[in-house]
C-alpha positions in Angstrom: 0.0 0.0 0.0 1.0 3.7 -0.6 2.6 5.2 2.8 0.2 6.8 4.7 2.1 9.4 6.4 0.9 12.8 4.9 4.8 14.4 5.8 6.8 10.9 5.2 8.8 13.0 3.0 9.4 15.8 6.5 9.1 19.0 4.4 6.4 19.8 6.3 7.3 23.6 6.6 9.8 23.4 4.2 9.5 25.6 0.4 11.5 24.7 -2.5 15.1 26.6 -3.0 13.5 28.1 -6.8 11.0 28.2 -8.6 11.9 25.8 -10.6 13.1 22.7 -8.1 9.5 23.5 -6.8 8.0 22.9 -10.6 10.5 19.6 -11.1 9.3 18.5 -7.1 5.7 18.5 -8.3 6.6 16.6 -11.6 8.0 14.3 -10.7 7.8 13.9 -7.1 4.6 15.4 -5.2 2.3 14.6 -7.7 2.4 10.8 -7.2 3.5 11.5 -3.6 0.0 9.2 -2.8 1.1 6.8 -4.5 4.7 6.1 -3.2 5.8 3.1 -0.9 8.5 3.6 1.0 10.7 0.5 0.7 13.9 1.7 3.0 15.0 5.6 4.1 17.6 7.2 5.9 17.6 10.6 7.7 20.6 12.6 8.9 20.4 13.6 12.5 21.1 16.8 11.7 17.8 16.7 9.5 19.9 18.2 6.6 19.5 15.1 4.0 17.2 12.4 3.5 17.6 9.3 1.6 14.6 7.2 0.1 14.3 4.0 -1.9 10.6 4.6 -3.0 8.6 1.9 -5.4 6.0 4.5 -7.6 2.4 2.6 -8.2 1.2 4.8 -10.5 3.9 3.6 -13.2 2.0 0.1 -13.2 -0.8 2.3 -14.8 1.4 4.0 -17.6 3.6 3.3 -20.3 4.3 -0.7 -20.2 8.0 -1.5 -19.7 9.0 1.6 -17.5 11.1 1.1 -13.9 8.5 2.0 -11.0 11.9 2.1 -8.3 12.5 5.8 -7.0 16.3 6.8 -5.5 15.3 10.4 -3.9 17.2 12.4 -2.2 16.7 15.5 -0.4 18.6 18.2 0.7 17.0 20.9 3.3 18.3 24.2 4.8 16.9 23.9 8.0 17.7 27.5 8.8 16.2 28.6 5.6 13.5 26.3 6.0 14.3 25.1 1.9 15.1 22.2 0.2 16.6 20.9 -3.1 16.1 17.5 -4.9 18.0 14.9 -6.9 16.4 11.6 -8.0 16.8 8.6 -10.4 14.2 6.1 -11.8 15.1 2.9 -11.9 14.2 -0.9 -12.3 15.9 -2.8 -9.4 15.9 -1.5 -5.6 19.9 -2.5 -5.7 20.5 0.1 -8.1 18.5 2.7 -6.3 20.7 2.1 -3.0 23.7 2.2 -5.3 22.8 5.7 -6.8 22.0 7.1 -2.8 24.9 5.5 -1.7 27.4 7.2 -4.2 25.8 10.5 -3.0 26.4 9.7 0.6 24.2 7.6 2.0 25.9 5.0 4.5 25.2 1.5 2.9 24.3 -0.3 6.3 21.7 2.3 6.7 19.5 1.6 3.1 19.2 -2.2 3.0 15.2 -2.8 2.4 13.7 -4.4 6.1 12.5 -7.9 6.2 9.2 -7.9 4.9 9.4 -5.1 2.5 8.7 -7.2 -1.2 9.5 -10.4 -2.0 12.6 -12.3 -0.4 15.8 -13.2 -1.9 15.4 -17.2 -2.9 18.7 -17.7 -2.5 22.8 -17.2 -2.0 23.3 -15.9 -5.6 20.5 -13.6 -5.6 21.6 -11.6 -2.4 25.6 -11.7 -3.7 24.4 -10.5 -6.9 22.3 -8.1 -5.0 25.2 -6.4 -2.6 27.3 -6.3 -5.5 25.2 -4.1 -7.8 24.8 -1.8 -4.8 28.3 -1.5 -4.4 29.4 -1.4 -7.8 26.6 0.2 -9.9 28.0 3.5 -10.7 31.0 1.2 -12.5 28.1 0.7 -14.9 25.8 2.7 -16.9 22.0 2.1 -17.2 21.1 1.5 -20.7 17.5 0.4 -20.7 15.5 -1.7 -18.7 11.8 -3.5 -19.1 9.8 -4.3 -15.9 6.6 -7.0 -16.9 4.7 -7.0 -13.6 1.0 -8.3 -15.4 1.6 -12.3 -14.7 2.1 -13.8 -10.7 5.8 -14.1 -12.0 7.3 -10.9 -12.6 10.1 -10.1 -14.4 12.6 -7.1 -14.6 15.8 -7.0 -17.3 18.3 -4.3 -16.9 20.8 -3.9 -19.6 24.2 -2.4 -18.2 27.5 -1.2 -19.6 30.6 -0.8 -18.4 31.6 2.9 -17.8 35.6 1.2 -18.0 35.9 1.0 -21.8 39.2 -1.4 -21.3 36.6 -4.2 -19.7 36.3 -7.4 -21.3 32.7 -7.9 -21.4 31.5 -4.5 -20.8 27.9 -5.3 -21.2 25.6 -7.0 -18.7 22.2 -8.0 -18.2 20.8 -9.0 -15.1 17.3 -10.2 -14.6 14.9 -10.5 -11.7 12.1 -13.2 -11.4 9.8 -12.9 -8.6 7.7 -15.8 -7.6 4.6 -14.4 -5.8 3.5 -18.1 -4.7 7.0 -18.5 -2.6 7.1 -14.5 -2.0 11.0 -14.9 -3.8 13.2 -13.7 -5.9 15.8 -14.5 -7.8 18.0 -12.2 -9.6 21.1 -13.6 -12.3 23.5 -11.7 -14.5 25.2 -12.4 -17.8 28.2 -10.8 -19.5 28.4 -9.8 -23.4 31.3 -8.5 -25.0 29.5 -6.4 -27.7 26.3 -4.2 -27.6 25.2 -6.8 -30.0 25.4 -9.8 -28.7 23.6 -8.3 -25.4 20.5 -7.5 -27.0 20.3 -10.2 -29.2 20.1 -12.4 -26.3 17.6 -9.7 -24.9 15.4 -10.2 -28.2 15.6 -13.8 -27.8 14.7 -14.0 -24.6 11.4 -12.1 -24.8 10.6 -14.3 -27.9 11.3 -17.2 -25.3 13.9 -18.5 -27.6 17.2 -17.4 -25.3 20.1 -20.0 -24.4 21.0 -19.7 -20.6 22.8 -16.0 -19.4 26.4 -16.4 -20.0 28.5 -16.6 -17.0 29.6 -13.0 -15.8 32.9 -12.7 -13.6 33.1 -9.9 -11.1 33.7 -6.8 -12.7 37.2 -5.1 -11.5 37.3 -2.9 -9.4 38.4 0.9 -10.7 37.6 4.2 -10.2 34.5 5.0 -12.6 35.6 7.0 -16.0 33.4 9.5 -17.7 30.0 8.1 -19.3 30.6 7.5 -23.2 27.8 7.8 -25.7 25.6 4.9 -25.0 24.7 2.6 -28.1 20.5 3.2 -29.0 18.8 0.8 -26.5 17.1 -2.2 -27.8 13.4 -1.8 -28.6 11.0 -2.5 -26.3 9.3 -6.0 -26.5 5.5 -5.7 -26.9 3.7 -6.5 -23.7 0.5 -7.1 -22.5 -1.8 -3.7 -21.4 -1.7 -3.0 -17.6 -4.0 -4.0 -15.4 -2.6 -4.9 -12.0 -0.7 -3.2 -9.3 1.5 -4.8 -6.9 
């Protein structure tokens, strides 16, 4: 369900910096604000920032395909009584704590609580899972599909290296859930060209796709300017919405 806290976002008394952060808040924040679950937050005690993976249920009702996973955060002046805003949509609540955790949030402080969505099914699934959190800004996102109108969901993410030396700079991981068991499981497979990675993306949602080809651990390296990303593949044809989580 939506949170029910009418301040769960504490600006209560607080006025955008401008103008326009005020106009982008309402855009793409406020306007949905009734429709936002928090799935984790952390707050600074000195109230100053505020850190928020958010899932958004109103994108189960738009465009087929899009992520419905929120990374906000928000900066107040508490003397000024203002704030300012930056936020990502994404498909996978890993990268979400990835892109708050490269902008300061402490990474023992963002892990989703028990309860919140479907479990990891297993040991692969929650490596995988601390691995993209710590090393998602090595990649950048490329495109992403999330098909939430079956009982087993599916999210693919298509990645690439920002370190153009890497072997197999492409990646595509891919979440299942399993809404019987309340599990998911989330695998990854490395490409060495853009593609290979979406034929095997095509393939897949034509359910003609050989298994995910083993992906090694990416290196570890500080992250080099974003290139020009390839186009993205097209978007498989999907089903019209009709259910929310």
């Amino acid at each position: 369900m939506p949170h029910n806290e009418t301040d769960f976002l504490r600006l209560d008394g607080y006025e955008a910096q401008t103008p326009q952060i005020e106009e982008r808040f309402w855009q793409h924040i406020e306007g949905e604000q009734d429709m936002l679950t928090v799935l984790a937050e952390h707050h600074t005690d000195d109230a100053r920032h505020s850190f928020y993976v958010l899932h958004n249920d109103a994108v189960t009702w738009g465009i087929p395909g899009e992520p419905q996973i929120v990374a906000l955060h928000l900066q107040r002046d508490p003397d000024a009584r203002t704030f300012r805003f930056e936020h990502a949509e994404l498909p996978l609540p890993a990268m979400a704590q990835s892109w708050l955790i490269a902008r300061g949030c402490p990474k023992e402080t963002i892990h989703l609580p028990d309860g919140m969505g479907t479990r990891p099914a297993d040991k692969t699934t929650r490596a995988l899972q601390e691995r993209v959190m710590s090393d998602g800004d090595h990649f950048a996102l490329l495109t992403s599909y999330t098909a939430d109108t079956t009982d087993r969901p599916e999210i693919m993410v298509l990645l690439r290296a920002l370190d153009e030396r890497a072997p197999l700079p492409f990646r595509i991981l891919v979440e299942e859930a399993d809404l019987d068991a309340w599990t998911h499981t989330l695998r990854e497979g490395a490409f060495a060209t853009f593609e290979e990675a979406t034929e095997w993306w095509q393939n897949h949602f034509a359910g003609d796709a050989a298994p995910l080809p083993t992906a090694p651990p990416p290196v570890r390296c500080s992250p080099l300017p974003t290139m020009h990303a390839p186009p993205a593949p097209p978007a498989p044809a999907a089903p019209p919405r009709g259910r929310s989580r």
